[in-house]
C-alpha positions, 0 to 999 in steps of 0.5 A, spaced: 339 185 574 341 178 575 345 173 570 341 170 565 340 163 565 346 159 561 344 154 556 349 148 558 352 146 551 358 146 546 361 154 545 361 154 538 366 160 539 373 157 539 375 163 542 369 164 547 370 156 548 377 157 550 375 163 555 370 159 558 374 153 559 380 157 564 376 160 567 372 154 569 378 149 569 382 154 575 375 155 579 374 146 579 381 146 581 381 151 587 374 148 589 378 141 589 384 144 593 379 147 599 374 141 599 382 136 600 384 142 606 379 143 609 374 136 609 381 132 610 379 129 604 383 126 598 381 128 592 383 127 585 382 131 579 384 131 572 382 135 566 384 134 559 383 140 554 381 139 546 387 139 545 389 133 548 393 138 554 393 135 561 391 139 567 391 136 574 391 136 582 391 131 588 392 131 595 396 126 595 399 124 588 394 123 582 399 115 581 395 114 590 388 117 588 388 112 583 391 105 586 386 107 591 381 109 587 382 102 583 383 098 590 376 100 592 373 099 586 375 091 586 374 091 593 366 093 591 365 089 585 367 082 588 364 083 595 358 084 591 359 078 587 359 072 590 363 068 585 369 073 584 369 072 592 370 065 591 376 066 586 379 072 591 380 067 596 381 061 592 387 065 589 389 067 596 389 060 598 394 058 591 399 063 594 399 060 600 401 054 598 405 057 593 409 060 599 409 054 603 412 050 597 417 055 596 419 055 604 419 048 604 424 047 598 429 052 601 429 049 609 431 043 604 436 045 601 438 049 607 439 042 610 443 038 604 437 036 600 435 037 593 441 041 591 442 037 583 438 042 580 442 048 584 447 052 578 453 054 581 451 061 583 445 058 587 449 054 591 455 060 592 448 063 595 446 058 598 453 057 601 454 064 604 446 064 607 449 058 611 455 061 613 451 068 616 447 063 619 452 059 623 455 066 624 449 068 628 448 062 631 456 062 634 456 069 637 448 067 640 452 061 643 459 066 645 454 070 648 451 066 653 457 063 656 460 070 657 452 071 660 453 064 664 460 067 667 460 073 669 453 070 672 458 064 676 464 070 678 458 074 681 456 067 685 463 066 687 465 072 690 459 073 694 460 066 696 468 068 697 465 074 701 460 069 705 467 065 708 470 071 710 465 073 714 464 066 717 471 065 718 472 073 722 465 070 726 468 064 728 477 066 729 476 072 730 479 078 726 486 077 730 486 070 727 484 073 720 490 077 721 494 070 721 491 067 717 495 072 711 501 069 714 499 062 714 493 062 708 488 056 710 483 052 706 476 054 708 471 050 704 475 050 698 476 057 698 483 060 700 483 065 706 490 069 705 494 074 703 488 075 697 482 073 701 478 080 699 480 079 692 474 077 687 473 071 684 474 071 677 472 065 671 474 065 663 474 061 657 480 058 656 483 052 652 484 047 656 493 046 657 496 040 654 500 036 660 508 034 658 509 027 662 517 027 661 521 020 663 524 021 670 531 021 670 535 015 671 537 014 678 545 015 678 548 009 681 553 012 688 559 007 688 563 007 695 
């Protein structure tokens, strides 16, 4: 013979009640974990007894379930509501302004201006943001001019290897030779004793040039 028909109502037996309640709370549970595996779904459930006790599981987190719970309700109520629409894209539209107040008054005092109401500690902040900034800018710019002179060595060895080989074409290798001995200057390039040696660029500081008096002239006398 088959189960009779439960009547859904309140056990009045607060032990049958207690029972009842385990048995249902475990099987809820256990239809919510396969219903998450195995339709890739999230799921959230909480449970709390008659005597206040909590019993919950989640997929994710019951913290996520919620917030997307939350963020999906809003998002239903305000698309159907043509006004809370309106007020969503007003509030958008109040902290975009916001933001570029915000950005306008910091590209301001990053120039000098409107520092007075600025308190000491502000303007530490302030100080130490310009000076990573002109850090940055200082090893962008170092970085271009190595860029730019190793760009200008690899152009004047090729042209140092281009004389060579015009000055082999046109005196031979014979006068080359000679050449090592009386180095010549061929289109500004020297052919000598370091004709196939690279041609190399750096930075430096520029040498300050010590301009001394001549020395008098001593008078011979017969």
């Amino acid at each position: 013979m088959g189960r009779g028909k439960i009547v859904i109502r309140r056990i009045d037996n607060s032990t049958s009640r207690q029972v009842t309640f385990s048995k249902r709370r475990n099987g809820l549970l256990k239809k919510a974990k396969e219903l998450a595996i195995l339709c890739d779904a999230e799921v959230g459930v909480m449970i709390f007894s008659s005597t206040g006790k909590l019993y919950d599981f989640a997929s994710t987190s019951i913290k996520s379930v919620i917030e997307r719970y939350d963020k999906a309700k809003e998002e239903h109520h305000q698309f159907g509501n043509p006004d809370s629409e309106v007020k969503l894209w007003q509030r958008e539209a109040a902290m975009l302004r916001q933001q570029l107040h915000n950005l306008q008054e910091s590209h301001r005092q990053m120039t000098g201006e409107e520092l007075s109401g600025l308190s000491v500690k502000d303007l530490q902040n302030l100080e130490n943001q310009l000076e990573m900034s002109l850090r940055g800018v200082r090893m962008k710019k170092d970085q271009l001019l190595m860029d730019e002179i190793q760009d200008l060595n690899r152009k004047g060895n090729l042209i140092h290897q281009e004389n060579v080989e015009l000055y082999k074409k046109v005196y031979g290798t014979r006068n080359v030779n000679g050449a090592n001995r009386n180095p010549i200057l061929t289109n500004g390039l020297d052919i000598g004793e370091d004709s196939h040696g690279p041609v190399n660029l750096q930075l430096s500081q520029p040498q300050q040039q010590n301009y001394e008096e001549p020395a008098r002239a001593t008078k011979l006398g017969l």
